[in-house]
N, C-alpha and C positions, 0 to 999 in steps of 0.2 A: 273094446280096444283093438282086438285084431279086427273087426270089420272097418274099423276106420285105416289102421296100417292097409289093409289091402285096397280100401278104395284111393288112397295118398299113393300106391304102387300104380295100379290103373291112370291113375292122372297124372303120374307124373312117367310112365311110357306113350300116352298118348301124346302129351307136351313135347320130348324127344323127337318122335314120330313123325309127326305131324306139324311141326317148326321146321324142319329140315327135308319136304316134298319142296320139287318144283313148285305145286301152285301157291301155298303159301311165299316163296320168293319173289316169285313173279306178283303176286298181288301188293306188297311191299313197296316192291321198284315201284310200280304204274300207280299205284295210291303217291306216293313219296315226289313222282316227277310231276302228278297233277298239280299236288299243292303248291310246288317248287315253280313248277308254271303261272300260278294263281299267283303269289307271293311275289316273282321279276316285275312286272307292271307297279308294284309299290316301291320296291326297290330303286326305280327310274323314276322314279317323281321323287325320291327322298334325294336321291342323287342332283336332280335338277334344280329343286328349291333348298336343299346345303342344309335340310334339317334331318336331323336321327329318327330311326321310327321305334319306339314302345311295342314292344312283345306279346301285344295284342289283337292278333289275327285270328285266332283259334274260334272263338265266340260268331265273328260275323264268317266265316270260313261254314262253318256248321248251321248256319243259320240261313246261309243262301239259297235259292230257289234251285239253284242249278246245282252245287256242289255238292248238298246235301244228298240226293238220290244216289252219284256217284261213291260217295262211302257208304250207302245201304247194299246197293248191290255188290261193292267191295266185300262187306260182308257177306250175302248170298253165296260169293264167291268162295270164300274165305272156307264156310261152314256147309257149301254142297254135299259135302262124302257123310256126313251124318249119317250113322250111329258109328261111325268109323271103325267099321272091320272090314280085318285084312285077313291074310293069309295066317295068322298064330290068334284069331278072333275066339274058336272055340277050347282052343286050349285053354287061355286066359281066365276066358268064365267059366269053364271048369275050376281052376284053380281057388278065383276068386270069389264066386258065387253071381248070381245077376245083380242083385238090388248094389251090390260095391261094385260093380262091371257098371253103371248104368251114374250112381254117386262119382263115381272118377270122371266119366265121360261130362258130368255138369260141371265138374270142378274145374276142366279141362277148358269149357266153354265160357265160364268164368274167369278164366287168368286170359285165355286168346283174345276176348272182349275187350277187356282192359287195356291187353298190352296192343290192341289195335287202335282204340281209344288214344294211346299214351303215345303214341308213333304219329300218329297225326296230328297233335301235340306238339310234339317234338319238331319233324318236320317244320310244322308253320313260325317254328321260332329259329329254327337255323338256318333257314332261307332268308333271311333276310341277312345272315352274313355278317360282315362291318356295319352297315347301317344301322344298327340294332344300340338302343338306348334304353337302360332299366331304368325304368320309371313306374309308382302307381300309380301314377295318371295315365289317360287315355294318349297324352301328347298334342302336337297341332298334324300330325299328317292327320290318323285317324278321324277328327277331329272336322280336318280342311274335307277330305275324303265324303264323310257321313252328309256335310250342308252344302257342297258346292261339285260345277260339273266336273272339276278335276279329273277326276277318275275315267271320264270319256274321253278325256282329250290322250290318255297317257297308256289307252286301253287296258284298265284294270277289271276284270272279266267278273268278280263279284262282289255284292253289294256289299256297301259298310254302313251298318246300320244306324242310322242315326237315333230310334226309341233307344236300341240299348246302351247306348255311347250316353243321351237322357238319363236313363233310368238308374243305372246298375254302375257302380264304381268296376274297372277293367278286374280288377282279382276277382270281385264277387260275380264277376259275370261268367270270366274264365270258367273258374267253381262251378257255378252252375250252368254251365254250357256242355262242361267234361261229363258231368255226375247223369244230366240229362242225355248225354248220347251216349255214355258207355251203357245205364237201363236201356234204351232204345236197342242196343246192340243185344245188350243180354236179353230182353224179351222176345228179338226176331231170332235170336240163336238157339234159345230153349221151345219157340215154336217150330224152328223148323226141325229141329230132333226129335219131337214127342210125334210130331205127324210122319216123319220119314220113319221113325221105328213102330210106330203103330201100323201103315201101313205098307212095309218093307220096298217103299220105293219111293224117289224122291218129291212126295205130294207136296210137303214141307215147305220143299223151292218155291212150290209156284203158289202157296198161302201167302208166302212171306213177300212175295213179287206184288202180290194183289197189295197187300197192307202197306207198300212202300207206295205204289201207284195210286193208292187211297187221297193220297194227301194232293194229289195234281186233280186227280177225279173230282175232286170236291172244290177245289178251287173255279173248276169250271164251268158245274152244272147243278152241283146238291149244294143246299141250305146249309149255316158256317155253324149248326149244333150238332155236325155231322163229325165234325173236327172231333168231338168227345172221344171217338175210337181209333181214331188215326194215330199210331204210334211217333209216323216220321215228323207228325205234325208238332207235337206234345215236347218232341224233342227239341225245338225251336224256341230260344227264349225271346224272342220277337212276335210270336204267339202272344203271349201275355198281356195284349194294352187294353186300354181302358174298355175302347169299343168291344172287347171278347168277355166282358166281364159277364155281361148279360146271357149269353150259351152258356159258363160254368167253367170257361178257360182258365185254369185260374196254375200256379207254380204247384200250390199244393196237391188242384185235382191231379197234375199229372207227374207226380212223385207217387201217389195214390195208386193211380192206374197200373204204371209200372210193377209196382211192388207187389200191388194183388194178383197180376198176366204172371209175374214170375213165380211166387208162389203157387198160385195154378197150374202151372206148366211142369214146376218142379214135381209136387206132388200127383200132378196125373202120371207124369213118367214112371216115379215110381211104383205106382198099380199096376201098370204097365208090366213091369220088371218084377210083380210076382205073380201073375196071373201065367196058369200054365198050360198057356199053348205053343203053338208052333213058333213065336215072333222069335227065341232065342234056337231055332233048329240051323 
């Protein structure tokens, strides 16, 4: 019980901490005006054609070829200072021992994921303002958007996917669009903290920089069962069509993937955090 009190102390000063830096502000703002930017373009066509838009941007927002990168590196950004010590870093793990100094700092990684997850979210459904119509349907913008060239005449900068508009009723997509990039978040966040504390310096970054670049790399030059380890990829519920079934793309592999990368990650940390060398000096 007190090692859980003390790692719940750890996480929830890093949380304080580390909400309230500049960079966390700033990557906020510039996340929050991208999509605010991405989102006006629909706004003006809903405007144009005098119909409401449905609260469903979020799915193809995440899904895009372009957009996507831009919230991976959001994150990079987000979780650079990994294993986050400061100036009161050695008192702390004094206090509170490594392996609960190490359990606070994942739990820490686990709530900023989410609540960066839940903000982008947020975002793509309060931008759109007045025009905003609750509905479980997809609507006719989305709809008009995914089959026709609409969308270039009104410069709306990214794709609306018409497989998942197909596929997926908008709540169940939302759901699985959220659930699939907050793991993506928390897989590149718990790797780049096991590498940046393993090797006390930011390697972590630029793992995590290759596995986001992964996903363009392969679209360009390597075979599509390459896609298997692509995190950014997995995290795309547009991934999923028929033609990907034969590679092994499948919802489930990559609910799979995530869960085992995070557990991996989690527990190498922890070996990490008792292994007695230098890494806590």
């Amino acid at each position: 019980m007190d090692s859980i009190c003390k790692s719940i102390r750890v996480f929830c000063y890093q949380l304080k901490r580390e909400l309230l830096t500049v960079r966390t502000k700033l990557l906020f703002l510039m996340v929050g005006i991208f999509i605010y930017s991405n989102i006006e373009p629909i706004v003006n066509f809903s405007k144009a054609v005098n119909i409401k838009v449905t609260p469903w941007a979020f799915s193809h927002l995440v899904n895009d070829f372009t957009c996507q990168p831009v919230f991976m590196i959001g994150l990079i950004f987000l979780l650079s200072n990994a294993p986050f010590r400061s100036d009161t870093y050695r008192y702390i793990v004094a206090r509170s021992r490594k392996v609960e100094w190490e359990i606070g700092n994942l739990l820490y990684i686990f709530t900023m994921t989410f609540l960066y997850t839940s903000f982008m979210f947020l975002v793509s459904v309060i931008s759109l303002g007045t025009r905003i119509s609750i509905s479980s349907n997809w609507g006719k913008i989305w709809g008009t958007l995914a089959k026709t060239d609409a969308g270039m005449q009104f410069s709306v900068k990214f794709i609306i996917n018409d497989f998942i508009i197909g596929t997926y009723k908008p709540l169940l997509a939302t759901l699985y669009s959220f659930i699939l990039e907050w793991m993506c978040f928390l897989w590149l966040g718990y790797l780049i903290y096991l590498f940046n504390l393993f090797a006390k310096r930011a390697v972590g970054v630029i793992v995590a920089g290759v596995f986001i670049l992964l996903d363009i790399m392969i679209y360009n030059s390597w075979v599509e069962s390459a896609y298997l380890i692509s995190p950014v990829t997995l995290a795309q519920l547009s991934t999923f069509t028929k033609g990907n079934l034969k590679y092994g793309l499948t919802l489930e592999y990559a609910f799979i993937f995530f869960l085992t990368g995070i557990m991996l990650f989690i527990i190498s940390t922890l070996i990490v955090a008792n292994r007695k060398d230098k890494i806590y000096e």
